[in-house]
Every structure is written in structure tokens, then in C-alpha cells.
N, C-alpha and C positions, 0 to 999 in steps of 0.2 A: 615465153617470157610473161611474167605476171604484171599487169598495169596499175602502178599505183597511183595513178592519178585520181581516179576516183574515188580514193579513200576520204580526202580531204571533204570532197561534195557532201558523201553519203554521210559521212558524222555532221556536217552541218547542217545538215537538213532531218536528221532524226532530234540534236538538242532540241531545237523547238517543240515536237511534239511528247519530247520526254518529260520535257517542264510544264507543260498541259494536263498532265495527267494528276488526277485526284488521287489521294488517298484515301481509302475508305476502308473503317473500323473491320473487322470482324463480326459480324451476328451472333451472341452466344443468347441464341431462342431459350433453350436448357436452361441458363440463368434466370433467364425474365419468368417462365414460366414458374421453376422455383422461388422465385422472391415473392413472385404472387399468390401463389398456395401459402408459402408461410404467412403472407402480410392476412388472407383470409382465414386463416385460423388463429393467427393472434386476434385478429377483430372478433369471429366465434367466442373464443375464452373470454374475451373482456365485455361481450356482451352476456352470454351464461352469468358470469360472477352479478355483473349488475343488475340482471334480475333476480338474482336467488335471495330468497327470503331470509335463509339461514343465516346471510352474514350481517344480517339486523344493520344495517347503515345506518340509521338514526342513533343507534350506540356509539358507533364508528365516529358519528358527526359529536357527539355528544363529549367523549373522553380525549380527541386528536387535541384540542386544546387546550386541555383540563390544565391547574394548575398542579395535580399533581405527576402531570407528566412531566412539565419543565422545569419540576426539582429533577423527575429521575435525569432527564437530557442533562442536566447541568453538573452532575456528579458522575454521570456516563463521559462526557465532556474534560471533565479537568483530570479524571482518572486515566485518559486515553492518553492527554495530553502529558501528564506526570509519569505516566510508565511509560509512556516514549524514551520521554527527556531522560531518564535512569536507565533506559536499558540501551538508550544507544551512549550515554557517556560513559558506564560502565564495560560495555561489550565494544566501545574504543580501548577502554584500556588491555580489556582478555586479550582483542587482536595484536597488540603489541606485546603483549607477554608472550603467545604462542607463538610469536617471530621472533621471541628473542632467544640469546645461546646458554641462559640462563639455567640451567636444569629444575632446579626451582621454580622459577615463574613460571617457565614451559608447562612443570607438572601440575601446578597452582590451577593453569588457566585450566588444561587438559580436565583437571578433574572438575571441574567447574560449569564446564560444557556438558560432558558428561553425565553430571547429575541431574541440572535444569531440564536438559535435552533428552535425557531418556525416561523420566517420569512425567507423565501428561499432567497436563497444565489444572483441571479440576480437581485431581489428589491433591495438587502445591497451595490449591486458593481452600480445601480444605483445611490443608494440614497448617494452615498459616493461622487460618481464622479460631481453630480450638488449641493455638498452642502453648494455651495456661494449662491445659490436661498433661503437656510434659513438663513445662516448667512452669509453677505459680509465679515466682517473680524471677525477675529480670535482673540480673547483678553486674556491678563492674568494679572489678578489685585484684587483687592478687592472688595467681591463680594457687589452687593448694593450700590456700589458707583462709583465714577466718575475717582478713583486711576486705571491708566493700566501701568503696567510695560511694556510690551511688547506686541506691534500690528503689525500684518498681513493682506495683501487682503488672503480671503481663497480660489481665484483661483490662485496666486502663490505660494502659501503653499500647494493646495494639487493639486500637477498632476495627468494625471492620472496614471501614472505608481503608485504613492501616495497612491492615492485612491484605485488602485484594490488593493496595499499589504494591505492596512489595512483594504478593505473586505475580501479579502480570510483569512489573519492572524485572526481575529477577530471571524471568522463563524470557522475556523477549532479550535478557542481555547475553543470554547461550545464544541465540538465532544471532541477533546482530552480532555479534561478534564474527563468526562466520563469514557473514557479510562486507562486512569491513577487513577483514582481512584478506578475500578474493578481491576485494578493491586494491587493495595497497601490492599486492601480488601483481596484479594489472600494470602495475608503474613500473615500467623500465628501472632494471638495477643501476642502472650507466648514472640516471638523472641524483641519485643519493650518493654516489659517487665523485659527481662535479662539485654537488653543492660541502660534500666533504674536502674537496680541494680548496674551496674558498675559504675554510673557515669555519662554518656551520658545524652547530653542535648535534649531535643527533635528536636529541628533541624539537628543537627549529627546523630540522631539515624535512623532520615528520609533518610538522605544524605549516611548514611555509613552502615545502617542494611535493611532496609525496599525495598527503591527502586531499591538497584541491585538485591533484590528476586523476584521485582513484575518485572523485565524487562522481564522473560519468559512469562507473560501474556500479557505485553505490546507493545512486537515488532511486535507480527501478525496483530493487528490490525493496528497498527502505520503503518508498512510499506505500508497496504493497503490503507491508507490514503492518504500515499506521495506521491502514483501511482495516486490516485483518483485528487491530487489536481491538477497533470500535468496536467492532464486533463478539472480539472474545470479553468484553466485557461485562457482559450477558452472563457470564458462566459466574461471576460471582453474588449472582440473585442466590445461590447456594447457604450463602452467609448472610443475606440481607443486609446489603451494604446500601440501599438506598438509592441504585442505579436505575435505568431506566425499565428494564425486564424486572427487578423485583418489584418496582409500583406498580405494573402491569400486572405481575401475579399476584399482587394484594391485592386489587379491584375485582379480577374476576376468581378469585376467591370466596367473595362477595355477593357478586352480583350471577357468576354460573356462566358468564356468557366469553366462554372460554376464546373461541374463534373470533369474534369483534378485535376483544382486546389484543389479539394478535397480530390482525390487519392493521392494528393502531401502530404496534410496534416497529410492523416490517415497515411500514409508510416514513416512521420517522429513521429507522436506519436506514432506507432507500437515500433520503434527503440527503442526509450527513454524509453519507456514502460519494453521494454524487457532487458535495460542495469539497470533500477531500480529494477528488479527484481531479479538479481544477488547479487547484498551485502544484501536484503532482506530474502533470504534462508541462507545463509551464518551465519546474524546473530542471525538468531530462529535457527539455529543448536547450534551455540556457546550457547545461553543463558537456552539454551533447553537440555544442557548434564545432564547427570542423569534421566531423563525422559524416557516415552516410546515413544513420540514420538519423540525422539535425533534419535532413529534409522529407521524413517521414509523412505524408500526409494521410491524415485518417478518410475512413471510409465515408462518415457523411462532406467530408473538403471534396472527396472525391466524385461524389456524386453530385455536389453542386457546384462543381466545377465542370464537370460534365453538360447541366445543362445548362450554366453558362455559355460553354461555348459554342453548345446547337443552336442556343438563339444567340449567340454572334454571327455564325455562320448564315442562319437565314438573315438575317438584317443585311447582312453584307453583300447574299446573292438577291435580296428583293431593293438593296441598293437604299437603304435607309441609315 
């Protein structure tokens, strides 16, 4: 016969020492070892750079606030901002056209994507900026015939400030579209279904059911876009459009000190960079609640959370 008596004792007198027992982290030595080799070679390079003569820092100190950088910033700036704003209200509309049962629109958008998307974006900011060499002016009238309401020369119609918004708006509004449409894809068929039962027109049901659901799939990409396009903005110093990289190449043009003026450049796209990436997390948290990844926490939270809690920990066992 087996005695169960002793069952009872023995579990009560092991809880207590199971509740006694610490947890303690894992060691990954390997990690630490590696953070510190990278952290001493990042230090190496930005020591190197800071002594090397070549990159003339006093040029560096001399142009970072130049006034004619914060023309170029300021036309880099509203250019980013306006080819946004066009390529995502435009490539809202492709992604509804490419959903819809239209054959027409389908083929409208299809070819539309198509084009912007398969020719890279330096041909389009060319081909925008000389495009009086194909047509000198600009007409609007009746097609086929001699009837023009309204003409233009099309080098004073398109500057080039002109020309690079409506290549970068035009190339970003194939991508977004793209985008916005694996968003809208993301939303359950069911929810455009309900909101069709109530009533709801399919434009409303777009505007008021659909896309503030797909905006959790839509801001990760979006924002990386907005980032990417500060930066394709650069590509239209091609045309001298008066951006931030063309004053950059007019100075040392000039002056020969090619490498300076570049440190100047990347310094202030670093900046922008890193101030665009701010409302970017901000608003994939917002649109991201309820999710698993709402509670995302990045690598420096992580780490200083970390030793937050090692010195709670000691305070707690030194009883302070």
C-alpha cells in the first residue's frame, strides 16, 4: 500500500522554499563583449574623422549656418512636404481605382503605376525639367482642332522648383498607392459589409469604416517614405531647383572643398531625418493600440529600463 499521507507535508514544506528562490537573468557575455568592440570602434572612427585635416572643420563651422543653406533647407522642406501631400492624395485615389470592378479605372490605375514605377525617379525629374524640348507650350482646348482656351510657354509654366514637385509627387503617388491599397486589403471584408447594411454609401464607408482601420498598416510604410523622399530630394540638384544639395554644389563649386560641403549636407539631412522620425513612432503607437506591437518597446527603453531595475534591485536588497 502506498501512504498518502505524506503527500500533503512534503508540498507544504517545499512552497516555501520554491517562493525563496531568485530568478536570475541569463549571462549573454558574447553580447557585452560585442557591444563593446562596436562601441570602441565607433569611438576609433569619430575620433580618426576629428583629427583628420582633410575634412577642414572650420569650413564645416563656416557654411552649417550659412544663409544660403537655409534657403536650400527651406525648399528641400516644402518640396518634401508638397510631394507628399500629392502623392499620397493622388495614390489614395489609384488604390481605389485598382479595387475597383471598373475595367477602366483598374486599367487607368494599372498603367499609371506601371509607368512611374518602372522608370527611376532621375529620368522623370529630368524629363519634367527639359519638357519644353517636347512641347514649347502648353495648350488647353479642343482636341483635334485649332479651338485653345488657354496657352502657356512650358518654360514659364514649369520651374524647376515646378518640375521636381511634380516628379517626386508623381513617382511617390505609384509607391503610395501600393501602400494604401495593402492597407485597405488589411481591413476585413465583413466591416464594409455592415457598414453597407446601415446605409452607407461606398464613398463614406471608405472615408469613415475602411481607412482609419488600414491606417495601422499604412503609417509604417508612409512614414518611411516621407523620410526617404527628404532625401530623394537631392536628386533634383540635376535641374537646379534651388534645394538644399544644389546650394551645396554651388559653393563648392567654388570654393573646391568638395568633402566639407558634404559633411554640411549629411549633418543637416541627419537632423531632418531624425526630427521626421519623431511624429513617425508617435503615430504607429497611436494607430497601433490594441495590437502586439502597440507595446513595442525600443532598444534604448530597453536598456534603460534595464538599469533601472538593477538599481531598484540593489536599493531594495541594501534596504534603501
Amino acid at each position: 500500500m502506498i501512504d498518502t499521507t505524506a503527500s500533503p507535508k512534503t508540498t507544504s514544506t517545499l512552497e516555501p522554499a520554491a517562493q525563496d528562490l531568485e530568478v536570475v537573468p541569463v549571462r549573454n557575455y558574447g553580447r557585452w563583449i560585442a557591444a563593446t568592440a562596436s562601441i570602441l570602434a565607433l569611438v576609433g572612427l569619430i575620433g580618426s574623422l576629428a583629427k583628420n585635416d582633410n575634412l577642414h572643420w572650420d569650413v564645416v563651422a563656416k557654411y552649417l549656418f550659412a544663409d544660403l543653406i537655409f534657403d536650400g533647407l527651406a525648399t528641400t522642406l516644402w518640396l518634401t512636404a508638397a510631394a507628399m501631400a500629392l502623392g499620397l492624395g493622388l495614390g489614395t485615389l489609384i488604390a481605389v481605382m485598382r479595387l475597383s470592378t471598373s475595367p477602366v479605372l483598374y486599367g487607368l490605375a494599372n498603367a499609371f503605376v506601371w509607368v512611374f514605377r518602372g522608370t527611376p525617379l532621375l529620368v522623370q525629374i529630368i524629363f519634367w525639367g527639359y519638357a519644353a524640348a517636347l512641347y514649347k507650350y502648353v495648350k488647353i482646348g479642343v482636341p483635334f482642332t485649332d479651338i485653345t482656351f488657354l496657352q502657356a510657354e512650358t518654360n514659364a509654366l514649369l520651374t524647376p522648383a515646378i518640375a521636381a514637385l511634380l516628379a517626386l509627387g508623381l513617382n511617390e503617388a505609384a509607391y503610395a498607392s501600393e501602400i494604401v491599397r495593402a492597407g485597405i486589403q488589411s481591413v476585413d471584408h465583413g466591416q464594409a459589409e455592415a457598414a453597407h447594411s446601415l446605409g452607407m454609401r461606398p464613398a463614406l464607408t471608405m472615408r469613415r469604416i475602411v481607412l482609419p482601420q488600414a491606417m495601422r498598416v499604412i503609417i509604417p510604410p508612409m512614414g518611411n517614405e516621407t523620410i526617404n523622399m527628404l532625401k530623394m530630394t537631392a536628386l533634383v540638384s540635376v535641374i537646379s531647383a534651388h534645394d538644399l544639395m544644389s546650394n551645396i554644389q554651388d559653393v563648392y563649386a567654388q570654393n573646391y572643398q568638395v568633402i566639407p560641403m558634404l559633411v554640411v549636407a549629411s549633418l543637416w539631412y541627419l537632423a531632418l531625418v531624425t526630427l521626421l522620425s519623431i511624429p513617425q513612432a508617435w503615430l504607429e503607437r497611436r494607430y497601433g493600440r490594441g495590437t502586439a506591437q502597440a507595446g513595442h518597446v525600443s532598444p534604448l527603453q530597453r536598456m534603460l529600463g534595464g538599469a533601472t531595475g538593477l538599481i531598484g534591485r540593489k536599493n531594495k536588497e541594501t534596504g534603501r
